[in-house]
PDB file with one MODEL, atoms N, CA, C and O in Angstrom:
MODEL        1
ATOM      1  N   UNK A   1       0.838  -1.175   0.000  1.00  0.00           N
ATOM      2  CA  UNK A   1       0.000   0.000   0.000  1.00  0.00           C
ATOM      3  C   UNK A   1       0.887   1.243   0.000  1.00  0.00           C
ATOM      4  O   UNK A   1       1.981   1.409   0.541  1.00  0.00           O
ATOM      5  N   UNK A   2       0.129   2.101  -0.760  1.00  0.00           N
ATOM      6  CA  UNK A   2       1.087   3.523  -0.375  1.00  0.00           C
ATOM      7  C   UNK A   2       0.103   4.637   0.411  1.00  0.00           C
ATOM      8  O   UNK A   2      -1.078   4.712   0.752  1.00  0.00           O
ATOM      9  N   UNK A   3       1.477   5.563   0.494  1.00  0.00           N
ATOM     10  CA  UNK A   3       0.812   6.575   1.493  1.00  0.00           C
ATOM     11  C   UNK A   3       0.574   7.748   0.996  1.00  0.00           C
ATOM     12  O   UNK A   3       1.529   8.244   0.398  1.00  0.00           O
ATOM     13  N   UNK A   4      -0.555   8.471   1.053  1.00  0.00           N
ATOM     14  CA  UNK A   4      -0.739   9.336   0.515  1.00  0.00           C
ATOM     15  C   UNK A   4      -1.392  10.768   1.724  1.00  0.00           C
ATOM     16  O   UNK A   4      -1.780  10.595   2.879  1.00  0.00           O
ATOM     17  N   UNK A   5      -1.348  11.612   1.241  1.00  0.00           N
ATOM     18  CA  UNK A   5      -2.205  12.945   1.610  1.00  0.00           C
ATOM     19  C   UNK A   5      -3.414  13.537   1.314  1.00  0.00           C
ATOM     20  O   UNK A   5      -3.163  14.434   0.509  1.00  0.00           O
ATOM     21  N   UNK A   6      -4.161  13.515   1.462  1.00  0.00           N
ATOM     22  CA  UNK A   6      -5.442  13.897   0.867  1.00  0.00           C
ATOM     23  C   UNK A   6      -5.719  15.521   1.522  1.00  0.00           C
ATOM     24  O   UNK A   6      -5.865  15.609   2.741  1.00  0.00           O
ATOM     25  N   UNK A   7      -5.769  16.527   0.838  1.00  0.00           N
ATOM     26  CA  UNK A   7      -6.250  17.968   1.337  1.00  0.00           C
ATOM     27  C   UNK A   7      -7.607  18.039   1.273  1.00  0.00           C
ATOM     28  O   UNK A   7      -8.015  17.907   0.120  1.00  0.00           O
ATOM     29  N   UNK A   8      -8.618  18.232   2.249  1.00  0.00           N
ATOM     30  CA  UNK A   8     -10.070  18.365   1.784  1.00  0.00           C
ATOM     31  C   UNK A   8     -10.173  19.336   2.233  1.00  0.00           C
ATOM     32  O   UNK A   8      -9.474  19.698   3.180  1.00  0.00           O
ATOM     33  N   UNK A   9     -11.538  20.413   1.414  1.00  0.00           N
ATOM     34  CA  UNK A   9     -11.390  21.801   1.531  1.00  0.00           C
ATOM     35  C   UNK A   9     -12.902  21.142   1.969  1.00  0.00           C
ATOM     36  O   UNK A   9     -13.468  20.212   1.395  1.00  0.00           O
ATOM     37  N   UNK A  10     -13.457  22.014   3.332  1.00  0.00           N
ATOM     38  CA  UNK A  10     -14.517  21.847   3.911  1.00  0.00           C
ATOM     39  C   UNK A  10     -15.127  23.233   4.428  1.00  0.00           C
ATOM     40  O   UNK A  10     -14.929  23.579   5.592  1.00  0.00           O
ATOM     41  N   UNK A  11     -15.400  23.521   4.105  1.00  0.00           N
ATOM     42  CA  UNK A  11     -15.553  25.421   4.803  1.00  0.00           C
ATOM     43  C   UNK A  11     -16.202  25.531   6.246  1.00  0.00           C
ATOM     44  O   UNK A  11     -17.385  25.333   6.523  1.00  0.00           O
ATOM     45  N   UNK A  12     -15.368  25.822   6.944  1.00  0.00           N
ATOM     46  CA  UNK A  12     -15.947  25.694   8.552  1.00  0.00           C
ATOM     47  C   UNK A  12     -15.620  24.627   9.452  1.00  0.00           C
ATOM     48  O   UNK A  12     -15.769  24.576  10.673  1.00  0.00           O
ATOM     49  N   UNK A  13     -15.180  23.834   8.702  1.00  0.00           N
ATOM     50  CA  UNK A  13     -14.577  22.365   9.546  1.00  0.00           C
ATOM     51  C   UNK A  13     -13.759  22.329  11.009  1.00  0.00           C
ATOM     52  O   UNK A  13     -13.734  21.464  11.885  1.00  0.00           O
ATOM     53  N   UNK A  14     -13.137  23.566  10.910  1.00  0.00           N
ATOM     54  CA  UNK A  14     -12.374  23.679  12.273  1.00  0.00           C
ATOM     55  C   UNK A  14     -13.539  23.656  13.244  1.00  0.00           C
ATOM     56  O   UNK A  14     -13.612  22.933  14.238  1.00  0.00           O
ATOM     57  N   UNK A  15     -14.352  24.453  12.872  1.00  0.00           N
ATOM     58  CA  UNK A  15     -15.082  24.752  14.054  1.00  0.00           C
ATOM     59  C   UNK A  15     -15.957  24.029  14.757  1.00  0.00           C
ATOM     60  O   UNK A  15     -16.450  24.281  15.857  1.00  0.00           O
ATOM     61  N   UNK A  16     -16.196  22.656  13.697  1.00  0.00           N
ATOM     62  CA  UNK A  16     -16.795  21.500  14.364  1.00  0.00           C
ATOM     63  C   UNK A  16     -16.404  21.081  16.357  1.00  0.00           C
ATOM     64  O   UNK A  16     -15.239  21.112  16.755  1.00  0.00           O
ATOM     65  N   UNK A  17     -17.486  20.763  17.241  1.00  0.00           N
ATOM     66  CA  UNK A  17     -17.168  20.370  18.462  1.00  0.00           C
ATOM     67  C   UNK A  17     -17.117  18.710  18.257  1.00  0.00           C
ATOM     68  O   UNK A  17     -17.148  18.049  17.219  1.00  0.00           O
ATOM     69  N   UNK A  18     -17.031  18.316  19.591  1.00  0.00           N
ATOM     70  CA  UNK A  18     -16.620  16.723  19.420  1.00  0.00           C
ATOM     71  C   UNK A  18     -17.153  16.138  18.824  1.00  0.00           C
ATOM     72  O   UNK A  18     -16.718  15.553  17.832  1.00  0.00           O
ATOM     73  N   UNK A  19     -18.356  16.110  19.276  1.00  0.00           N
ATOM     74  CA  UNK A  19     -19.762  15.365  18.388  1.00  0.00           C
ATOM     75  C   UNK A  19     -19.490  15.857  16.917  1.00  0.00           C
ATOM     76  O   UNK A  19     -19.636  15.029  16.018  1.00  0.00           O
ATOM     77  N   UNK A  20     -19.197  16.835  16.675  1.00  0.00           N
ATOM     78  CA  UNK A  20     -19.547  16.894  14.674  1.00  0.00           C
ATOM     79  C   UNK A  20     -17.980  16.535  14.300  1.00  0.00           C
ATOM     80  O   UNK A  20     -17.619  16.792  13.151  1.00  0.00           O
ATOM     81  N   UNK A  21     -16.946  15.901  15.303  1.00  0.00           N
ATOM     82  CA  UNK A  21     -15.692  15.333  14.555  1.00  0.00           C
ATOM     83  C   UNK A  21     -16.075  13.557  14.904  1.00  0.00           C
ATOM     84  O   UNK A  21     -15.273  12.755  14.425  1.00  0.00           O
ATOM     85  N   UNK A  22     -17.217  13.011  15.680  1.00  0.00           N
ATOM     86  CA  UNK A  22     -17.696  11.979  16.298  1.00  0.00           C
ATOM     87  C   UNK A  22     -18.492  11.517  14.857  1.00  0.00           C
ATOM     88  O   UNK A  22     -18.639  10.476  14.217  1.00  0.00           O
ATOM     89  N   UNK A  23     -18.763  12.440  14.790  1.00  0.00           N
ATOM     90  CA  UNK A  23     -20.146  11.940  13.211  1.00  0.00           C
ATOM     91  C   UNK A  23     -19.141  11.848  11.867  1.00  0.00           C
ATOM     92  O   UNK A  23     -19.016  11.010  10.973  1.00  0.00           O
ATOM     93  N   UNK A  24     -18.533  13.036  12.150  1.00  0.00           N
ATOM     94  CA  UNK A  24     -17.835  13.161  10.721  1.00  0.00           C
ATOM     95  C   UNK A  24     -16.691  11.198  10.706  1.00  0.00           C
ATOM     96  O   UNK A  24     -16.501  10.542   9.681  1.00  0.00           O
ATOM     97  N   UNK A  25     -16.260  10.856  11.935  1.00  0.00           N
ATOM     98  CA  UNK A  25     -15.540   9.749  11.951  1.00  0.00           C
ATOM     99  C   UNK A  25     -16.223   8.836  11.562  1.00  0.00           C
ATOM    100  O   UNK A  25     -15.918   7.997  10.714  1.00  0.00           O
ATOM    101  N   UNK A  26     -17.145   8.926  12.121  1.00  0.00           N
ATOM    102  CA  UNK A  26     -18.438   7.786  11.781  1.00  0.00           C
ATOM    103  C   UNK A  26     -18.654   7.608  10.242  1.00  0.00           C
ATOM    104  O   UNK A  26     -18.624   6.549   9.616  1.00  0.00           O
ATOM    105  N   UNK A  27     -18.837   8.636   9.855  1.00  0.00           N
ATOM    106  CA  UNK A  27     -19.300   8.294   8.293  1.00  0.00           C
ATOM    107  C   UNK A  27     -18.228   8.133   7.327  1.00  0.00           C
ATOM    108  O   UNK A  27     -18.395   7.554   6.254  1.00  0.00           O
ATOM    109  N   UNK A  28     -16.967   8.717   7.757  1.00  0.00           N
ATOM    110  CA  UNK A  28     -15.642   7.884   7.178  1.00  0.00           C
ATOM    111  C   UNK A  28     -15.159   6.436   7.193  1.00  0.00           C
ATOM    112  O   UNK A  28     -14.789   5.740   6.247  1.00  0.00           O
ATOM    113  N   UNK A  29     -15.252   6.146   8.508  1.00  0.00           N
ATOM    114  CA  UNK A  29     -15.802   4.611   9.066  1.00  0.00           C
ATOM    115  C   UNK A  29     -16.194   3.634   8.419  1.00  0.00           C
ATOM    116  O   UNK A  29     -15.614   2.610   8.057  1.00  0.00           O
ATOM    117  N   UNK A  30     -17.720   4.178   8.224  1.00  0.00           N
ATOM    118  CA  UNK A  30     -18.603   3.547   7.054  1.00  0.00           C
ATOM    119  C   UNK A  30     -18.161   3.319   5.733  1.00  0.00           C
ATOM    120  O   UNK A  30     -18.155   2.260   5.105  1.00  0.00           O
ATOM    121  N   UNK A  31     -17.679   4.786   5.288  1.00  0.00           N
ATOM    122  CA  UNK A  31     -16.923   4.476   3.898  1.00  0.00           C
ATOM    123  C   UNK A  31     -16.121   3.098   4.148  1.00  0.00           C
ATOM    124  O   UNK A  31     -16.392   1.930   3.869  1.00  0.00           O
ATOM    125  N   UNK A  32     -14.956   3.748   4.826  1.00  0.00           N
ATOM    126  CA  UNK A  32     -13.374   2.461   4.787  1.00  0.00           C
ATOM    127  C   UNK A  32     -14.389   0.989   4.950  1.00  0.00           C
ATOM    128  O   UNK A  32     -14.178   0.125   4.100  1.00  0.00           O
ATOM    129  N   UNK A  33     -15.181   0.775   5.728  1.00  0.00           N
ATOM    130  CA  UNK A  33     -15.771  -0.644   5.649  1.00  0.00           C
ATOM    131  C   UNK A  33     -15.906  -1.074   4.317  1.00  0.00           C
ATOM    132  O   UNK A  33     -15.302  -2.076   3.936  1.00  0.00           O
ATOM    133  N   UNK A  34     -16.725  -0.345   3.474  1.00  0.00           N
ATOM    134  CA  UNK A  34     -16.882  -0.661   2.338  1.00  0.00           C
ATOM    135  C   UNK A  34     -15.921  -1.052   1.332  1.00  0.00           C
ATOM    136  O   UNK A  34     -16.107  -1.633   0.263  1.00  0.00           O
ATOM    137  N   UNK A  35     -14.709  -0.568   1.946  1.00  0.00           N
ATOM    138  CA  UNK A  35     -13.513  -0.336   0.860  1.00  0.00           C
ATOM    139  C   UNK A  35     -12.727  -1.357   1.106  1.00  0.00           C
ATOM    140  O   UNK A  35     -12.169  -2.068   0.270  1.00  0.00           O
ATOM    141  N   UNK A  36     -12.661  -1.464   2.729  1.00  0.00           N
ATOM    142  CA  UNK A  36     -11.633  -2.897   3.178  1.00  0.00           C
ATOM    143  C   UNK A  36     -11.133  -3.864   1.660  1.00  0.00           C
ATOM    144  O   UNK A  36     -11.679  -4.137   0.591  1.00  0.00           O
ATOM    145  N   UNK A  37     -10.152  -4.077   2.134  1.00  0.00           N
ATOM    146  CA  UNK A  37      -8.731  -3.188   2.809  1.00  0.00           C
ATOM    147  C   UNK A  37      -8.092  -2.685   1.654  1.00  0.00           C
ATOM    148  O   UNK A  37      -6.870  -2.749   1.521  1.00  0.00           O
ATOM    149  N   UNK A  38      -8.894  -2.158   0.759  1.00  0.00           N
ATOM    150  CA  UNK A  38      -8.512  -1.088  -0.559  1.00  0.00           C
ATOM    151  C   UNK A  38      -7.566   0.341   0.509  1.00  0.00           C
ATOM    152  O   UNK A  38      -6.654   0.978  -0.019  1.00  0.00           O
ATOM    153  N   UNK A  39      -7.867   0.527   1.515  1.00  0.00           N
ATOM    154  CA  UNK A  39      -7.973   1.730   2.167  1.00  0.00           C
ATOM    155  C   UNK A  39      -7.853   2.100   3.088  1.00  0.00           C
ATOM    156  O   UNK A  39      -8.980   2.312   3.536  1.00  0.00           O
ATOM    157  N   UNK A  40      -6.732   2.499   4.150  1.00  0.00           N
ATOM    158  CA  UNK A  40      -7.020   3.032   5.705  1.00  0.00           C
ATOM    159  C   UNK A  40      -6.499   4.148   6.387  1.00  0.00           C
ATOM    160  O   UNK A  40      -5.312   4.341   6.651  1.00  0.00           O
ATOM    161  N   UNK A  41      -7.365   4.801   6.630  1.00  0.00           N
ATOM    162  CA  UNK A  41      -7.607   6.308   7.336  1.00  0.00           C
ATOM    163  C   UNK A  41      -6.103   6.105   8.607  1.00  0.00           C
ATOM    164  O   UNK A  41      -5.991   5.053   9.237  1.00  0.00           O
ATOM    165  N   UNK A  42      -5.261   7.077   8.758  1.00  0.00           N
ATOM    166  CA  UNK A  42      -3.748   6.795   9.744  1.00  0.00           C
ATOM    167  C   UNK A  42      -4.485   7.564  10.387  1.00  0.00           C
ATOM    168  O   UNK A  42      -5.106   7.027  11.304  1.00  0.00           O
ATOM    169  N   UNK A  43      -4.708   9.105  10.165  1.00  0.00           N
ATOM    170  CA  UNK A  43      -5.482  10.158  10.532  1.00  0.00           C
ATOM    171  C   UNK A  43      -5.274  11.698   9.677  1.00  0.00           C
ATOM    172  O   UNK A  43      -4.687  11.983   8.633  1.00  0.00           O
ATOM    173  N   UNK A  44      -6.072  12.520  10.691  1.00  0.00           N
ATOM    174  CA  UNK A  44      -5.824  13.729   9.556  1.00  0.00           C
ATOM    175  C   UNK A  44      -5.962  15.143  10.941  1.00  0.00           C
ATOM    176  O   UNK A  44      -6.334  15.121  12.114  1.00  0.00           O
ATOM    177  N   UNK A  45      -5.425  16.279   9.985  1.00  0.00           N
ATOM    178  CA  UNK A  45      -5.293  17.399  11.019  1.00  0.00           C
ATOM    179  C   UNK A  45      -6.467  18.153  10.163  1.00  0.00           C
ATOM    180  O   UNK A  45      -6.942  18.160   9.028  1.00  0.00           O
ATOM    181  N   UNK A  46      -6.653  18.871  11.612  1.00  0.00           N
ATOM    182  CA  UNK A  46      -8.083  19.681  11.362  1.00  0.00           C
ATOM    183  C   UNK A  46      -7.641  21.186  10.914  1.00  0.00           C
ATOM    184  O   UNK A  46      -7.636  21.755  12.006  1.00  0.00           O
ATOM    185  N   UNK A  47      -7.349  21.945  10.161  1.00  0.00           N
ATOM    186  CA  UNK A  47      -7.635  23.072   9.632  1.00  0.00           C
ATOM    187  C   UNK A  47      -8.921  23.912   9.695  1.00  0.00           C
ATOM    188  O   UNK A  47      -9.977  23.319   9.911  1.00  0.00           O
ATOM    189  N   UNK A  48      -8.918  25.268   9.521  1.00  0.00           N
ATOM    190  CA  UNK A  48      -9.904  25.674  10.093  1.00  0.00           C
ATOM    191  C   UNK A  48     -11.078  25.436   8.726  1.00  0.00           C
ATOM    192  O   UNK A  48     -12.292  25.606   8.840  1.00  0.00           O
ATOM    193  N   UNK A  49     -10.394  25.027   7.510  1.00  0.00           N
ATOM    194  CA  UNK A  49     -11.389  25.745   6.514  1.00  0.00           C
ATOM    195  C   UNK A  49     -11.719  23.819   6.058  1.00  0.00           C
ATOM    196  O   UNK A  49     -12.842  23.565   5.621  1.00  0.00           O
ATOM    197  N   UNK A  50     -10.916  22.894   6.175  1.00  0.00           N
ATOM    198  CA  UNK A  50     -10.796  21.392   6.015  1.00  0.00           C
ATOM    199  C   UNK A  50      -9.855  20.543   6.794  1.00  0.00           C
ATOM    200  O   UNK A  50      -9.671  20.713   7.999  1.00  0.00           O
ATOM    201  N   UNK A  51      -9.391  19.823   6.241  1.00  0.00           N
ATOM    202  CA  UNK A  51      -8.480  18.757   6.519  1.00  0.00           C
ATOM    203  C   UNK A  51      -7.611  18.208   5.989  1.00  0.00           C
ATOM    204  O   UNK A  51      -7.728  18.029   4.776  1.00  0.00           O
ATOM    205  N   UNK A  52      -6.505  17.766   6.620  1.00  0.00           N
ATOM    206  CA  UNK A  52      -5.200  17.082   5.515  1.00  0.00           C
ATOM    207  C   UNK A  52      -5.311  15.925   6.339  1.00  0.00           C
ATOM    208  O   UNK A  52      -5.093  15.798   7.544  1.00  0.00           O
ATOM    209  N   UNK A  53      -5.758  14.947   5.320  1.00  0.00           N
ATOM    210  CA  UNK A  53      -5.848  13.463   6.274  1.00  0.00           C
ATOM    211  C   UNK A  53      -4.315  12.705   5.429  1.00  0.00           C
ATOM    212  O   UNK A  53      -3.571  13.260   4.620  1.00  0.00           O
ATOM    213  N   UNK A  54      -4.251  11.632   5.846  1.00  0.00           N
ATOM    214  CA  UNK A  54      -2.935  10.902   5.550  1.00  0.00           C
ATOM    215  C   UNK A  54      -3.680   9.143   5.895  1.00  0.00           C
ATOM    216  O   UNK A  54      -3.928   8.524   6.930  1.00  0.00           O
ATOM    217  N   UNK A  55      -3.863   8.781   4.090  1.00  0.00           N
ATOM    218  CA  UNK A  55      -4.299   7.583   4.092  1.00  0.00           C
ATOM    219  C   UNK A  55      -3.135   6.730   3.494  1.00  0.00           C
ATOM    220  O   UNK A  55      -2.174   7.105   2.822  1.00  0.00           O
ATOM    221  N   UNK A  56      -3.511   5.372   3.958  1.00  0.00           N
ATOM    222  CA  UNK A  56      -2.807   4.115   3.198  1.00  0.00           C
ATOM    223  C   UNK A  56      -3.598   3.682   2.119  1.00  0.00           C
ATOM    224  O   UNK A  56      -4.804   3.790   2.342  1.00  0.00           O
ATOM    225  N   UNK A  57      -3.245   3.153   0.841  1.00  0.00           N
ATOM    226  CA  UNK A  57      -4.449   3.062  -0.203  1.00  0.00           C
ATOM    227  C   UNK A  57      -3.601   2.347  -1.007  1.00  0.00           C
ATOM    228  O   UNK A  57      -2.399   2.613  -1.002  1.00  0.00           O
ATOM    229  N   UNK A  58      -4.185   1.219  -1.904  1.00  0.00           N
ATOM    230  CA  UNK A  58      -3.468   0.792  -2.868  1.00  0.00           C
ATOM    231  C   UNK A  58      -3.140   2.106  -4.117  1.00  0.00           C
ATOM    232  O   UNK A  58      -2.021   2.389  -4.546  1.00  0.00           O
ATOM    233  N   UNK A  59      -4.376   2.729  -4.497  1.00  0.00           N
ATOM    234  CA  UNK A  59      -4.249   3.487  -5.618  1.00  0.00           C
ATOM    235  C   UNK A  59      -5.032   5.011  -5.309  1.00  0.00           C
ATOM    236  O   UNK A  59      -5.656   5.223  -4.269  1.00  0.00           O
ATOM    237  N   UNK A  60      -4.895   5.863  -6.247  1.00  0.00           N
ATOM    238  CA  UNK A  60      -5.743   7.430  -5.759  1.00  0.00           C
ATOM    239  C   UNK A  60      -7.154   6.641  -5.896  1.00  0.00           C
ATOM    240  O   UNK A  60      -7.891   6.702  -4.913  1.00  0.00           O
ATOM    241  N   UNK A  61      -7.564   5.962  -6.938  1.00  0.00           N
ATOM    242  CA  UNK A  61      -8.324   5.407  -7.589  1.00  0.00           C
ATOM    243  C   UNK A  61      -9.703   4.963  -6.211  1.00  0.00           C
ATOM    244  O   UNK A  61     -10.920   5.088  -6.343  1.00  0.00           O
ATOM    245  N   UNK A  62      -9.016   4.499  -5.112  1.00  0.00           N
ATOM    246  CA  UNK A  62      -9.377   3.967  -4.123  1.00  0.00           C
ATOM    247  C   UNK A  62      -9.724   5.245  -3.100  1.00  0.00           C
ATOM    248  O   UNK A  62     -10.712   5.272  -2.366  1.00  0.00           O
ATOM    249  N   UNK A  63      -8.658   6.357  -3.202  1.00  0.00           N
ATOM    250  CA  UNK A  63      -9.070   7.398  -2.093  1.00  0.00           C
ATOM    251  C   UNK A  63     -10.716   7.898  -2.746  1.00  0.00           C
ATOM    252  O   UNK A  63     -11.809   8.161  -2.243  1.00  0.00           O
ATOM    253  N   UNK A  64     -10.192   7.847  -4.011  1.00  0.00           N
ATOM    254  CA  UNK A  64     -11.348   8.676  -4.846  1.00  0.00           C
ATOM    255  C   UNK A  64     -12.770   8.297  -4.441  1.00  0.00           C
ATOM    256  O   UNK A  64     -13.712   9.069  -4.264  1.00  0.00           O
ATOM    257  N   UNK A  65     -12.756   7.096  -4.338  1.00  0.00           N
ATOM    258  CA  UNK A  65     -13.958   5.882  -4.066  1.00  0.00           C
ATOM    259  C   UNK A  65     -14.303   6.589  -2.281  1.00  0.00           C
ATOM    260  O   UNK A  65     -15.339   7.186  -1.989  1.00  0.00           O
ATOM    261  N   UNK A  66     -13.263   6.338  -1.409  1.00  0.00           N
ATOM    262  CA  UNK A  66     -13.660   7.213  -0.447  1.00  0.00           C
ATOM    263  C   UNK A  66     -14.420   8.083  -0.357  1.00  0.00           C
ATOM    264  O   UNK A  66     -15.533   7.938   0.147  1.00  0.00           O
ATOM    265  N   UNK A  67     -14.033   9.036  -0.770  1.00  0.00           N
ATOM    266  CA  UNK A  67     -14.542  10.461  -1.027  1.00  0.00           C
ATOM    267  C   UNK A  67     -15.939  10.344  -1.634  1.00  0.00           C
ATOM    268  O   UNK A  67     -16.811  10.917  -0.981  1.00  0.00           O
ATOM    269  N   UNK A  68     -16.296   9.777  -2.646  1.00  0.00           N
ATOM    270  CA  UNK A  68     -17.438   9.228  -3.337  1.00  0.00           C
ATOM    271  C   UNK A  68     -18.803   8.950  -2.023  1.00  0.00           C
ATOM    272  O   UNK A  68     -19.772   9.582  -1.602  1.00  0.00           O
ATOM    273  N   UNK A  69     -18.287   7.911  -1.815  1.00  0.00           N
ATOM    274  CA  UNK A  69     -19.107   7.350  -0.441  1.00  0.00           C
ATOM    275  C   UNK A  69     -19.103   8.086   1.104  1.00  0.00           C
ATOM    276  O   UNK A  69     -20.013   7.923   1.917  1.00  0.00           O
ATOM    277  N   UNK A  70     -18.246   8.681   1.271  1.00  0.00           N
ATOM    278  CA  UNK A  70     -18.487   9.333   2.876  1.00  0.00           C
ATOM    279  C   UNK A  70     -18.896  11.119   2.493  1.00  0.00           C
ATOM    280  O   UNK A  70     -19.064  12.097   3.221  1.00  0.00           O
ATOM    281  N   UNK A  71     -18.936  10.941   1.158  1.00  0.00           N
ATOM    282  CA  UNK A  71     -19.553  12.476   1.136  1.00  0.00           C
ATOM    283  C   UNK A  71     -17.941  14.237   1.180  1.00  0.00           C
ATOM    284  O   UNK A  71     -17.987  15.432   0.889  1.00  0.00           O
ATOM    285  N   UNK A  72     -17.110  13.519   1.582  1.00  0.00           N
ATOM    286  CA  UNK A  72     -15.955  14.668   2.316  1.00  0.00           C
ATOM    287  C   UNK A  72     -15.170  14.565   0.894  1.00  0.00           C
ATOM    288  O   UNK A  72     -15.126  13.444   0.387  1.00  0.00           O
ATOM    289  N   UNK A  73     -14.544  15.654   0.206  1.00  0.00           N
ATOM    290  CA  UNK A  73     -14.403  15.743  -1.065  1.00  0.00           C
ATOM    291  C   UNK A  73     -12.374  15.624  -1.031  1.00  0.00           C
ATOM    292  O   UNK A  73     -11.493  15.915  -0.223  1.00  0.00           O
ATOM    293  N   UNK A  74     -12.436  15.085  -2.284  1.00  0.00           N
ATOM    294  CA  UNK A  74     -10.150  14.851  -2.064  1.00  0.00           C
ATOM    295  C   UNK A  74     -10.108  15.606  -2.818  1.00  0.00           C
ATOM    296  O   UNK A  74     -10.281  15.208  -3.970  1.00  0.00           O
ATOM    297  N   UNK A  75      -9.851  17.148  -2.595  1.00  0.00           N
ATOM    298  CA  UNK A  75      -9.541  18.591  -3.180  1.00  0.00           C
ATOM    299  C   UNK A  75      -8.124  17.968  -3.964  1.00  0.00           C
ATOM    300  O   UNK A  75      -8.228  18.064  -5.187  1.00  0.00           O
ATOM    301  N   UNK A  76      -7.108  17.485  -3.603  1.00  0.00           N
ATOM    302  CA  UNK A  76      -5.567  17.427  -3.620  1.00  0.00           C
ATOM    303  C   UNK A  76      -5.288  16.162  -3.351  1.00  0.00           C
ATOM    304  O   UNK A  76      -5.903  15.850  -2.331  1.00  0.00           O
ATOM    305  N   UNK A  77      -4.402  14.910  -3.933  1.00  0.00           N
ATOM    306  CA  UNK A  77      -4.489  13.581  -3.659  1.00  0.00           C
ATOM    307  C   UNK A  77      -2.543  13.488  -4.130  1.00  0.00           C
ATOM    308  O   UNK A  77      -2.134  13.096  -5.223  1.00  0.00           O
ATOM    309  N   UNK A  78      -2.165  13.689  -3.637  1.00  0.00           N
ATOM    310  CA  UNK A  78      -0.639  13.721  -3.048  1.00  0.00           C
ATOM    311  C   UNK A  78      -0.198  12.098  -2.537  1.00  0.00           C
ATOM    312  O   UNK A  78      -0.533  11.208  -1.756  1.00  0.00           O
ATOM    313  N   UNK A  79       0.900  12.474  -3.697  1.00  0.00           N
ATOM    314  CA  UNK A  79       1.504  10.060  -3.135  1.00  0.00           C
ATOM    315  C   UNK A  79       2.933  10.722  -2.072  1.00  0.00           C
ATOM    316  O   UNK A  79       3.820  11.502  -2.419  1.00  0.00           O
ATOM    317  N   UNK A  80       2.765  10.221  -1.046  1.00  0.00           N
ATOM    318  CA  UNK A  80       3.856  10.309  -0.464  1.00  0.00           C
ATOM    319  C   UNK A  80       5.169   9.407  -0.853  1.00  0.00           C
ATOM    320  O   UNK A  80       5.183   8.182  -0.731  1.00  0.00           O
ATOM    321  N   UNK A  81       6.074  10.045  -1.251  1.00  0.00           N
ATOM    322  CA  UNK A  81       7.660   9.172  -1.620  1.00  0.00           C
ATOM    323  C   UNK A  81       8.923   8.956  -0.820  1.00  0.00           C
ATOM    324  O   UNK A  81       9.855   8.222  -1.148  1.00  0.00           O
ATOM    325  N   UNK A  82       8.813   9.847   0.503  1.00  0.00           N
ATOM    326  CA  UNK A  82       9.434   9.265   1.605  1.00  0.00           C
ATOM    327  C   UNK A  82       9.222  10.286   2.958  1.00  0.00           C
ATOM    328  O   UNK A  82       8.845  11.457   2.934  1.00  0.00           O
ATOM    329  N   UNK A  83       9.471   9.721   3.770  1.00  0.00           N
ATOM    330  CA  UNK A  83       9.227   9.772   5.390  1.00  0.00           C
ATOM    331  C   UNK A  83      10.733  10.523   5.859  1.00  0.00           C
ATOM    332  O   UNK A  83      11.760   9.931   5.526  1.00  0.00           O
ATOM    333  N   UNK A  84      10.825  11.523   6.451  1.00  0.00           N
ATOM    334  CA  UNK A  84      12.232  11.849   7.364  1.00  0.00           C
ATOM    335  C   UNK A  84      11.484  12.877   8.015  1.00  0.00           C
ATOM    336  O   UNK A  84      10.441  13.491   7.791  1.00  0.00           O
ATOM    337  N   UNK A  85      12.508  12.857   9.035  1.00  0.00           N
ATOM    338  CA  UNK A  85      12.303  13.508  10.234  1.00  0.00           C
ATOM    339  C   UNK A  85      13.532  13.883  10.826  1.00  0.00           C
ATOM    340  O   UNK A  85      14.470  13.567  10.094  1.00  0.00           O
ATOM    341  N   UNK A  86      14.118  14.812  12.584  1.00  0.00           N
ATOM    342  CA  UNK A  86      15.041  14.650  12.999  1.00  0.00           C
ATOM    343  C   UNK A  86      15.932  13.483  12.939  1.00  0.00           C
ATOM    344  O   UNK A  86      17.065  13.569  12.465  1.00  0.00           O
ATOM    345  N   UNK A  87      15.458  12.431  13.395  1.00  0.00           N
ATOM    346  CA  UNK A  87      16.420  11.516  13.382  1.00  0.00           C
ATOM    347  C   UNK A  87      16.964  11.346  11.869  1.00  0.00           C
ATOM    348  O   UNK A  87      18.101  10.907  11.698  1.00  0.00           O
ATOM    349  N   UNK A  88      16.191  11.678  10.835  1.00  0.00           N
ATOM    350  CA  UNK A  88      17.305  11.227   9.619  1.00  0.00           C
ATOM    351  C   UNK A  88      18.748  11.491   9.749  1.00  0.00           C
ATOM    352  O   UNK A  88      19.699  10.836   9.324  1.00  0.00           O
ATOM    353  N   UNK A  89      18.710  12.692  10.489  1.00  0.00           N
ATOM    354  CA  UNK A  89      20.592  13.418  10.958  1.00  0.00           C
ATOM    355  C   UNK A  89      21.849  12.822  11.553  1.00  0.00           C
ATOM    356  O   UNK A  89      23.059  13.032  11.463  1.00  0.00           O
ATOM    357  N   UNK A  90      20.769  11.694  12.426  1.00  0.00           N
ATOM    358  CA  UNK A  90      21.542  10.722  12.695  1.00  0.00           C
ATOM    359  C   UNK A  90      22.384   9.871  11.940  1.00  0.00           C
ATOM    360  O   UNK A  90      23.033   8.988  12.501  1.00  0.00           O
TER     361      UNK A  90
ENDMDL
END
């Protein structure tokens, strides 16, 4: 599987309280069931206007299908090609 980024532009999304990030999980949820194991949500950061989630997916092909079914749109579908951090310095 690869890793990818997904940017979703949601207008107002930050401002969701627990419950509307409780629902919004829920119906992502639902999607990935459907998709098993085409697909899996790592997680995503909340922005005020959307979200940058960071999925595992065989293909975009598959995020796309996501997006399709849970309703939350993949503005930007970004393949990640490698991982570093501090320790790379090491």
């Amino acid at each position: 599987m690869k890793r990818y980024v997904i940017e979703r532009e949601v207008p107002g999304f930050g401002a969701n309280d627990a419950a509307g990030f409780c629902s919004a999980a829920k119906v992502s949820n639902g999607a990935l069931a459907k998709l098993a194991p085409k697909v899996q949500w790592e997680h995503s950061y909340v922005v005020a206007n959307g979200t940058v989630c960071i999925y595992l997916a065989e293909n975009e092909d598959a995020i796309r299908e996501h997006a399709r079914l849970s309703g939350f749109p993949a503005n930007r579908i970004t393949e990640v090609v490698r991982i570093f951090d501090p320790t790379t310095a090491n």
